[in-house]
N, C-alpha and C positions, 0 to 999 in steps of 0.2 A: 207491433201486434196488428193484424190484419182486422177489419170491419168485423166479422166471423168467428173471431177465436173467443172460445172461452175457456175459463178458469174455475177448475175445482179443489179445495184444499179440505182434507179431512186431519181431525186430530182425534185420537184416542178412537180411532174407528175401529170395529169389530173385526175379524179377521173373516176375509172373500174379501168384502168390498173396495181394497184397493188395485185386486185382479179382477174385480168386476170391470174397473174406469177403464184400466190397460186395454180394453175391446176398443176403445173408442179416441183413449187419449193417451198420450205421453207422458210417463209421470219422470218431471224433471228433479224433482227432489223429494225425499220425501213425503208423501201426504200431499204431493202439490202435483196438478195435473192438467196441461196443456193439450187443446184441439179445436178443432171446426164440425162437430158433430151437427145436425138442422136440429130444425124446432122442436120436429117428432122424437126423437132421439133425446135430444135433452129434457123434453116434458117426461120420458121414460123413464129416464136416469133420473131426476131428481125423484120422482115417486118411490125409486126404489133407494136413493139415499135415506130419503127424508122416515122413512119407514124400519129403517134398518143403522140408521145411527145409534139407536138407543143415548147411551151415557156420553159421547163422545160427539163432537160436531162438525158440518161439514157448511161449508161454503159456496155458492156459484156464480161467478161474475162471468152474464154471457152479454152480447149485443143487445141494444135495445136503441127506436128513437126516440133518447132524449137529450138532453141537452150534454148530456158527460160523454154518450153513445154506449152506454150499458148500464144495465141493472144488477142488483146481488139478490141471490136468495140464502135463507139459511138456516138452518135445522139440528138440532141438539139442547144440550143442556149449557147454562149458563154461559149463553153464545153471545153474539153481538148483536144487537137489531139494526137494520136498514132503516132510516128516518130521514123523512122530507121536508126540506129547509128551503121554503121560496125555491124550491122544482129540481133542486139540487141532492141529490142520496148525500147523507151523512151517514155513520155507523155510532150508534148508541151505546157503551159499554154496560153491562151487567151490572148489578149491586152487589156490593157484596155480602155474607150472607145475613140471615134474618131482614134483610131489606136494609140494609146500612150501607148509606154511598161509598163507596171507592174515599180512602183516602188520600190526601196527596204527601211527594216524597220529602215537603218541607216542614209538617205539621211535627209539633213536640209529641215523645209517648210518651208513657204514666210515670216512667223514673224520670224525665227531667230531660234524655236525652234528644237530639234531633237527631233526622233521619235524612 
């Protein structure tokens, strides 16, 4: 992946908006979209993702200087957040709902069984 390229991935996105990115970028797999669009272009594009996701979410991991050499943006519901760890992006996962953390796949459930 070249200095320049960025990454958009949408899920559960409204219908246009994956022939919107096609102007610009590649979409190599579903919902996933590949290109070197500049800064103008992508300040554009994300405006108009971020505005037009509604229920569904979308992703942007373009170039940046820091230390990984890019940043993510991200917009929707129950998305992941970007979080800063000693200068480093990590992604934050969502709670799940009523604000109840994520469980994990070793914990016992209510009958007794593990998972």
């Amino acid at each position: 992946m070249s200095a320049a390229t960025t990454v958009v991935v949408l899920i559960a996105a409204p219908p246009g908006l994956r022939g919107h990115l096609t102007r610009w970028f590649i979409e190599v797999a579903p919902g996933v979209f590949v290109g070197s669009p500049n800064t103008r272009i992508r300040d554009g594009l994300w405006k108009v993702l971020a505005e037009r996701i509604h229920d569904g979410q979308a992703v942007m991991i373009e170039p940046a200087r820091t230390e990984q050499g890019w940043t993510v943006r991200t917009a929707g519901q129950d998305r992941w957040t970007p979080t800063d760890f000693d200068g480093l992006t990590l992604m934050s996962r969502p709670r799940g709902s009523a604000g109840q953390p994520w469980t994990t796949a070793n914990q016992v459930k209510k009958n007794g069984m593990i998972t």
